[in-house]
Rosetta silent file (secondary structure, phi, psi, omega in degrees, C-alpha in Angstrom):
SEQUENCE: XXXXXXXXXXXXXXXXXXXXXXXXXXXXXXXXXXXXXXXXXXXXXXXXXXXXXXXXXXXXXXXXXXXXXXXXXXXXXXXXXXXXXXXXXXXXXXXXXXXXXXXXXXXXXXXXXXXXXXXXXXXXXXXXXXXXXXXXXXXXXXXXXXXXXXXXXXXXXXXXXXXXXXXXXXXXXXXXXXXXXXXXXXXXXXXXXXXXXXXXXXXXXXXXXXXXXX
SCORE:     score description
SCORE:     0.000 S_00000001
   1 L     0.000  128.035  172.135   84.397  117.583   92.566 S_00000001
   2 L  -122.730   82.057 -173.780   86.251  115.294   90.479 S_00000001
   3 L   -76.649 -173.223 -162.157   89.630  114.062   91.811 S_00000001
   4 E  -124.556  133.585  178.856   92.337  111.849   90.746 S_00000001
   5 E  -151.725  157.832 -174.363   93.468  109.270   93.272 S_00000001
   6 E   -67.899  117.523  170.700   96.119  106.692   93.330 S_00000001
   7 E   -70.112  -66.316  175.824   94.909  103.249   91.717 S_00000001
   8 E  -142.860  146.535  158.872   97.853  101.687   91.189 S_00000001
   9 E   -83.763  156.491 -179.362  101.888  101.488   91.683 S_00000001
  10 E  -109.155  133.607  173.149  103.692  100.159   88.574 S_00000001
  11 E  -122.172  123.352  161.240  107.131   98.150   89.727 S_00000001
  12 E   -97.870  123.021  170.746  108.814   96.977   86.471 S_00000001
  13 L  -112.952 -173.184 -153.872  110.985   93.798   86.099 S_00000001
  14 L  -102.678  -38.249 -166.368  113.130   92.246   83.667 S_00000001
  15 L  -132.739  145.424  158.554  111.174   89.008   84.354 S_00000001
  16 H   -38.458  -57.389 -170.871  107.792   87.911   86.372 S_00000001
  17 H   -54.709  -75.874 -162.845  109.937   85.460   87.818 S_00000001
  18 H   -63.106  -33.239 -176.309  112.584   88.443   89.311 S_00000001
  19 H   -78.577  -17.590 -178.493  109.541   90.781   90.366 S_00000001
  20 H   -68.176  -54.793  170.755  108.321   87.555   92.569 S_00000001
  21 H   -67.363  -43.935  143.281  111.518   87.400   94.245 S_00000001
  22 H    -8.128  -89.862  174.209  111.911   90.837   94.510 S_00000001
  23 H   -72.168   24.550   90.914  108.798   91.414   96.341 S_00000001
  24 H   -39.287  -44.497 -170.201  109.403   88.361   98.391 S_00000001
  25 H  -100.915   -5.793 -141.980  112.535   89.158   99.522 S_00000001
  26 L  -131.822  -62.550 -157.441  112.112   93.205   99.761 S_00000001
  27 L  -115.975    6.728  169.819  108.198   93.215  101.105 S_00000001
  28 L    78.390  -20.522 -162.556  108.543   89.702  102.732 S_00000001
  29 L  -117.783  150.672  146.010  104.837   88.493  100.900 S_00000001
  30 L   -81.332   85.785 -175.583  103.941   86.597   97.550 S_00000001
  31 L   -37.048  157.491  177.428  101.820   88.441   95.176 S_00000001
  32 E   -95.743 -145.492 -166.692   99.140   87.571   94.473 S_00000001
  33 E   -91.807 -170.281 -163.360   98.022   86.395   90.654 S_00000001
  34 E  -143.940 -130.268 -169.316   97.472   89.025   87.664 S_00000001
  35 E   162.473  167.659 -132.670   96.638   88.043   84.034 S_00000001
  36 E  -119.640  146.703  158.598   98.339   88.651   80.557 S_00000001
  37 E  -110.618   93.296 -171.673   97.968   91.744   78.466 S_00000001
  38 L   -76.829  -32.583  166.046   97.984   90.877   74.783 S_00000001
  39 L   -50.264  -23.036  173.663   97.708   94.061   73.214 S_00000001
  40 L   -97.676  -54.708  179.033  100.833   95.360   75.522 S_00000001
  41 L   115.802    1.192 -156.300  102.990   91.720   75.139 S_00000001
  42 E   -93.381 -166.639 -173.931  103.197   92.344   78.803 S_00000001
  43 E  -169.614  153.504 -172.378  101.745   90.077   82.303 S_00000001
  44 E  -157.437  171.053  151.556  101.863   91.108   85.739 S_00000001
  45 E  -112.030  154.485 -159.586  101.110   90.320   89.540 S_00000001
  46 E  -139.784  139.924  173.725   99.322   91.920   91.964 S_00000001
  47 E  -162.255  137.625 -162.166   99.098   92.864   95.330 S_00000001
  48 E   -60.201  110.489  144.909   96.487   94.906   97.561 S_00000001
  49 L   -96.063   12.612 -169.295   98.314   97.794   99.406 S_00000001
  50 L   -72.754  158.945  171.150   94.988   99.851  100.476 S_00000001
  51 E  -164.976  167.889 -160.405   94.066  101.495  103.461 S_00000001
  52 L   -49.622  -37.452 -176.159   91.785  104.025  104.364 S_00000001
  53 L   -89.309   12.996  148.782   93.793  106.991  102.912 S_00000001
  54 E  -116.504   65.002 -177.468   94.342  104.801   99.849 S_00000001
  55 L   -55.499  117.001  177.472   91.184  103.054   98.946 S_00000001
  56 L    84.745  -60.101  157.961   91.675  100.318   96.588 S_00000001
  57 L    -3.665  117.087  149.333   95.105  100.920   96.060 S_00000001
  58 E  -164.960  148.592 -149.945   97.699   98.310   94.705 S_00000001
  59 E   -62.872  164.259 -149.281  100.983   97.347   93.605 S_00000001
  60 E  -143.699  125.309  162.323  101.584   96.403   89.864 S_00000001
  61 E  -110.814  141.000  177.903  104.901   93.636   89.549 S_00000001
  62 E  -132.330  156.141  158.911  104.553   94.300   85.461 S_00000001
  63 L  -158.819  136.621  176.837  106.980   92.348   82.829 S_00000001
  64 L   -49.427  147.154 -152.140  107.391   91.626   79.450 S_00000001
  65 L  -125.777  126.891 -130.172  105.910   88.423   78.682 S_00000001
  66 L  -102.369    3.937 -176.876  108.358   86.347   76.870 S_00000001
  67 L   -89.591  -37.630  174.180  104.871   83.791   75.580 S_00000001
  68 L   -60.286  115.954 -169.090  103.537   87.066   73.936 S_00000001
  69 L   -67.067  139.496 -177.454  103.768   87.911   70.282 S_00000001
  70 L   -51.054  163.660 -154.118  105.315   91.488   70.240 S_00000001
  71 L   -86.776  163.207  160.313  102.903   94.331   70.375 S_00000001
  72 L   -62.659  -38.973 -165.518  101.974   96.481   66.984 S_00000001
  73 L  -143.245  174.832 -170.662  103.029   99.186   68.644 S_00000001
  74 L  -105.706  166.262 -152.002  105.246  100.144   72.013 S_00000001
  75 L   -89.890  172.248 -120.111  104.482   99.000   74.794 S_00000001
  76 L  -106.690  169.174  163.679  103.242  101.230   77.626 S_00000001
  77 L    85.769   12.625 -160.518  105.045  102.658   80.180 S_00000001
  78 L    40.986   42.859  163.426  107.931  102.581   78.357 S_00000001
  79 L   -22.266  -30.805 -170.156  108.941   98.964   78.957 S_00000001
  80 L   -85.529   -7.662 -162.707  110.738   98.861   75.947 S_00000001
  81 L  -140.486   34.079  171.196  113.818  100.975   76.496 S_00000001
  82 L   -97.838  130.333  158.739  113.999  100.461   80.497 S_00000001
  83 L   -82.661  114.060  177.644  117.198   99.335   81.768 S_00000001
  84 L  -119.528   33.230  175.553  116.204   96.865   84.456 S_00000001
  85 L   -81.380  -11.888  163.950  119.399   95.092   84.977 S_00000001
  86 L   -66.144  -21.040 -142.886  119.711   96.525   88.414 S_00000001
  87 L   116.756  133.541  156.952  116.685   94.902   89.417 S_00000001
  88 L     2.705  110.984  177.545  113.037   95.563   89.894 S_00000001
  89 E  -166.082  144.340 -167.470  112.158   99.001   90.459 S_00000001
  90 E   -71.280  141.425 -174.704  109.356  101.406   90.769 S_00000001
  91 E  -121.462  -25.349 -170.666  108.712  103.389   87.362 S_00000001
  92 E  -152.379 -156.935  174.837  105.273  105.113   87.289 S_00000001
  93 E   179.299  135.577 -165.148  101.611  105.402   88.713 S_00000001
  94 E   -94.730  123.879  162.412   98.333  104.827   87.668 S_00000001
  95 E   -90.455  161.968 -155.010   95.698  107.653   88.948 S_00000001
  96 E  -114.679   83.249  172.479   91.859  106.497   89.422 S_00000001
  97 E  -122.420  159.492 -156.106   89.729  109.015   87.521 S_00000001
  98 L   -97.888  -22.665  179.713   85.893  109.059   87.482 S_00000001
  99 L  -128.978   57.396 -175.300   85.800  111.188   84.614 S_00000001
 100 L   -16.021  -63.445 -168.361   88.390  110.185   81.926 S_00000001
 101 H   -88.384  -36.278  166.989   87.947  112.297   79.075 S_00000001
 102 H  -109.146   45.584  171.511   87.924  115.462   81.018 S_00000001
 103 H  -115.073  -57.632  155.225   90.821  115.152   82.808 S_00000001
 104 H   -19.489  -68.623 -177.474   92.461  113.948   79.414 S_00000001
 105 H   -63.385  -44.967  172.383   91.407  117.528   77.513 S_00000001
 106 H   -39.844  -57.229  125.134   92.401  119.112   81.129 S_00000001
 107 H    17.468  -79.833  160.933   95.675  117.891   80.408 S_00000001
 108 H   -47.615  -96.860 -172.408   95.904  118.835   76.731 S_00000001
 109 H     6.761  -61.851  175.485   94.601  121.932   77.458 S_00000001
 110 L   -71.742   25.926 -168.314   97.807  122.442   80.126 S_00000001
 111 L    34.773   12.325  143.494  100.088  121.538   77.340 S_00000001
 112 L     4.386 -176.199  112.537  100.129  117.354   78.787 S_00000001
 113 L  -135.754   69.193 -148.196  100.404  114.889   76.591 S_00000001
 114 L   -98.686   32.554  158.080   98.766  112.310   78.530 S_00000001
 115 L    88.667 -145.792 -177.239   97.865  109.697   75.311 S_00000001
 116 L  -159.342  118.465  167.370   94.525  108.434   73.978 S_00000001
 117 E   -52.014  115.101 -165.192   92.314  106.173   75.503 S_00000001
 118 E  -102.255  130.617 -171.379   92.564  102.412   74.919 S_00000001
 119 E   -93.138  164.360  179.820   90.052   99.765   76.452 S_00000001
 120 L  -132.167  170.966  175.184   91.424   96.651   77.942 S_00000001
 121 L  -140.971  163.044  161.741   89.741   93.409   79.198 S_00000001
 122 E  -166.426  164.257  175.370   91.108   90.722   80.956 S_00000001
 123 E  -123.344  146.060  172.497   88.796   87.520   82.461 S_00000001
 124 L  -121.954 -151.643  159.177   89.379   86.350   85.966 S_00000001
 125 L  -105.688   28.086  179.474   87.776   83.639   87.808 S_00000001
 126 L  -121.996   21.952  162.016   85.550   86.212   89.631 S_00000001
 127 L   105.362  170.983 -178.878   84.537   87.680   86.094 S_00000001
 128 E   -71.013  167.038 -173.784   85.828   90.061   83.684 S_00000001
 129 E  -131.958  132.843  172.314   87.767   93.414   84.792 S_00000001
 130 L  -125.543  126.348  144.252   87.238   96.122   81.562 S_00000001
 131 E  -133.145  167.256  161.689   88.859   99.770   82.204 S_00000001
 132 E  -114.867  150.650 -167.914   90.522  102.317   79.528 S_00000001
 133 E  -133.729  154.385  172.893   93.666  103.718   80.481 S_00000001
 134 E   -85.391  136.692  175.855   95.312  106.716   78.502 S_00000001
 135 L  -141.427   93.699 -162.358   98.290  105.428   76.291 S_00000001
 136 L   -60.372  138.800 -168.681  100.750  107.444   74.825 S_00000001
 137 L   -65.589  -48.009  168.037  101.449  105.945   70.930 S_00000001
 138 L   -76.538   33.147  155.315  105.098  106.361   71.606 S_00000001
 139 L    58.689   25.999 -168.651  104.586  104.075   75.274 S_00000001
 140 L  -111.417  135.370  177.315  106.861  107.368   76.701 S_00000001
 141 L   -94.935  116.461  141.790  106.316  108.684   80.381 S_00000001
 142 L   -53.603  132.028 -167.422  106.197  112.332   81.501 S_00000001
 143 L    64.344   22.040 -175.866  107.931  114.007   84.255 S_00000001
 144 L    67.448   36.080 -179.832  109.885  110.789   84.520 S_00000001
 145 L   116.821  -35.546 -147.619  106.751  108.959   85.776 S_00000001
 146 L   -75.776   -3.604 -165.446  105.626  111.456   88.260 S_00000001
 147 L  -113.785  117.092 -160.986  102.949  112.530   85.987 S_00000001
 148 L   -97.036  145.540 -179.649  100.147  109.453   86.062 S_00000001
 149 L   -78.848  151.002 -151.197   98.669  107.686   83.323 S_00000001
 150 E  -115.407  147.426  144.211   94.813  108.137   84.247 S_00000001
 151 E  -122.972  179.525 -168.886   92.324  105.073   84.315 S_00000001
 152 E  -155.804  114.758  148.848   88.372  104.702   84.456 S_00000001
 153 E   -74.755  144.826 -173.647   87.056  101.109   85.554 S_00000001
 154 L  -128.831   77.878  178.575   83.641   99.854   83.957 S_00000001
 155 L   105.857 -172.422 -177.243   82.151   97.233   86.850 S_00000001
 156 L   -15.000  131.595  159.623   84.691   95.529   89.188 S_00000001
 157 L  -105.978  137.697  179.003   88.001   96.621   90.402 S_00000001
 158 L   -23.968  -34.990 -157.333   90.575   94.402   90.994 S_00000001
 159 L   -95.016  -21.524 -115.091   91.323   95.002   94.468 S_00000001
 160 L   -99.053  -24.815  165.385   87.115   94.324   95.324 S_00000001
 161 L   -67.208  -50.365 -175.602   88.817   90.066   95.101 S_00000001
 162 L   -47.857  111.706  178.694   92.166   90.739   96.450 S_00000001
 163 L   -62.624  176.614  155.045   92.922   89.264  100.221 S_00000001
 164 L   -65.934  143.808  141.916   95.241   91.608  102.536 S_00000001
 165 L   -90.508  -33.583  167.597   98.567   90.808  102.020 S_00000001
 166 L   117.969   18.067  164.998   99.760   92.774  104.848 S_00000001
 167 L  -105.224  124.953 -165.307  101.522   95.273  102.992 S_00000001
 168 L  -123.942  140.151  165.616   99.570   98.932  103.479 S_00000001
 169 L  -104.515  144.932  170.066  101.132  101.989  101.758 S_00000001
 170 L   -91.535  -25.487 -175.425  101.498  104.863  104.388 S_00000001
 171 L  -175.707  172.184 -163.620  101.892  107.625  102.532 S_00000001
 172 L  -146.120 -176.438  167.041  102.694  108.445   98.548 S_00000001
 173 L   167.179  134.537  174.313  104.210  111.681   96.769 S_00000001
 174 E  -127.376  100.206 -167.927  104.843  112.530   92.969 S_00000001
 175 L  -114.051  154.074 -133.557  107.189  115.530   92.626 S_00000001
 176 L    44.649   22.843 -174.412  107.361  117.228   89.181 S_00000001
 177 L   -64.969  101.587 -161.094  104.198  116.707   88.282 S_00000001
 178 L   -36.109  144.278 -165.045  103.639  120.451   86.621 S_00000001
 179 H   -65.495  -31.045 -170.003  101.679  122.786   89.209 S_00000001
 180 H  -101.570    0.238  162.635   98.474  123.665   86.342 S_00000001
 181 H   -88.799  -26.103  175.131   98.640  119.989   85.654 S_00000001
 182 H   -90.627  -15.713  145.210   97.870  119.333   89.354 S_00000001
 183 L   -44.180  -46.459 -168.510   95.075  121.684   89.211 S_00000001
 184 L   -96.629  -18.447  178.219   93.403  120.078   86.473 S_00000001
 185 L  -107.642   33.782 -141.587   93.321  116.312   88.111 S_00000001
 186 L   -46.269  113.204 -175.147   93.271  117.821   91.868 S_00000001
 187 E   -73.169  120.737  155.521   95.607  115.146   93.263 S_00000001
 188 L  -124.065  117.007 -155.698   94.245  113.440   96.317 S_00000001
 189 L   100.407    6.054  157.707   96.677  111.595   98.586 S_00000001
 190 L  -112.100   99.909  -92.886   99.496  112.829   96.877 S_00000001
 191 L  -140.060  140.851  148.835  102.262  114.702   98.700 S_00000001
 192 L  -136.300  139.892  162.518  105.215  116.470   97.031 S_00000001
 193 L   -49.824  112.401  177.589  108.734  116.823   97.843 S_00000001
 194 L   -62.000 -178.157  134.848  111.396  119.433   97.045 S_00000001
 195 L    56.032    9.433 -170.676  114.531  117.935   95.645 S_00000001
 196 L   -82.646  152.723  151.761  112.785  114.543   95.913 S_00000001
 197 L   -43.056  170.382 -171.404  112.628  111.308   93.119 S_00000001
 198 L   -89.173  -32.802  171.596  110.078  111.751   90.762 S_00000001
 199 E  -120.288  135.015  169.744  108.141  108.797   92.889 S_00000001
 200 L  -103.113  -74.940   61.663  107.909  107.933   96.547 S_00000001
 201 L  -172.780  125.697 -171.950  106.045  105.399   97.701 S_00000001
 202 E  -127.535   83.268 -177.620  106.247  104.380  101.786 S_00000001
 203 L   -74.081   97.484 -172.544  105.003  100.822  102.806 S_00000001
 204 L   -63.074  134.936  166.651  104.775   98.997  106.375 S_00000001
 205 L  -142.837  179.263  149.213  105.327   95.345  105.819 S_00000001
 206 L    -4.870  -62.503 -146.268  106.564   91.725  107.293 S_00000001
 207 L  -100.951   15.539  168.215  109.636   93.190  106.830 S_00000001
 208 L    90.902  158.516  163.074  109.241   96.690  108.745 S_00000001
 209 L   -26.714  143.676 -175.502  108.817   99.950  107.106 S_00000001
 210 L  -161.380  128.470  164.497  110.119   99.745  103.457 S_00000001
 211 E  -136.157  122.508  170.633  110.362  103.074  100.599 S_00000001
 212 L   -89.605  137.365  173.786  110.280  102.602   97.130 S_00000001
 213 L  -121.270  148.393  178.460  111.605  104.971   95.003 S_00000001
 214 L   -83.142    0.000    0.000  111.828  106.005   91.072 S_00000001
């Protein structure tokens, strides 16, 4: 069986600096640190939400990174044409797949367009982190998010470093993800909603029960 399971949430801000505060003042904790993407322009923080029915699992604070020479091409998640002037706010999710490339054609196949697989690196001081992620050429999100750009890790995952923060997600849910599209990555740990956002996300924290929405 090869399922798809939630890796990561993505929360996008206009600044590092505003996703810090954000998630200070909103989840009560201080991510922890992240690392620079040059190929994206982008930089992010991180912070461990897992628990047993999320394994691994963790939050994303992602932003453009204003040190970074712009990208060749745009940059993912569609960073580039998000209005964040409200504030912080969750935009996507990364799924955790063991078998990349045939969830990808699964995908196609299901009329998807769920990108082309790009490798990344990054060095930490616990060693390098490598995965490939799917990346659409136009950086554009399907089903308004709810549909997740798929990764594959090669050696370490991120969270394997990560302390508790004390923030656990309780429960998750991605509604409009197409029904023969959920078939081909059989989603596990993901709940859908009638009439719902395209993302749910429901965290205990410091600060009491807290749900983010797209």
């Amino acid at each position: 069986m090869t399922f798809v399971v939630l890796d990561h949430l993505v929360m996008a801000a206009a600044s590092l600096e505003q996703g810090v505060a954000w998630c200070e003042q909103t989840l009560g904790v201080t991510p922890g640190p992240g690392g620079r993407h040059p190929l994206m322009g982008t930089h992010n923080r991180l912070l461990k939400i897992a628990t047993p029915a999320y394994p691994q699992a963790y939050l994303e604070i992602l932003a453009i990174d204003p040190a970074a020479s712009a990208p060749p091409r745009p940059r993912w998640f569609g960073l580039d044409t998000l209005d964040l002037s409200a504030g912080p706010r969750l935009i996507h999710w990364v799924g955790r797949s063991p078998m990349l490339d045939m969830h990808r054609w699964g995908l196609i196949t299901v009329g998807c367009k769920p990108g082309d697989p790009v490798d990344f690196t990054r060095d930490t001081p616990q060693g390098p982190l490598k995965w490939q992620l799917l990346v659409r050429e136009d950086g554009a999100l399907e089903c308004q998010g709810a549909l997740p750009s798929l990764i594959q890790w090669h050696g370490a995952h991120p969270t394997d470093t990560m302390p508790d923060s004390g923030v656990a997600l309780n429960a998750f849910a991605a509604h409009g993800v197409p029904p023969r599209a959920r078939e081909v990555l059989r989603l596990r740990g993901v709940g859908t909603l009638a009439d719902a956002p395209p993302l749910r996300a429901t965290l205990s924290t410091p600060r009491g029960e807290v749900t983010l929405s797209a």
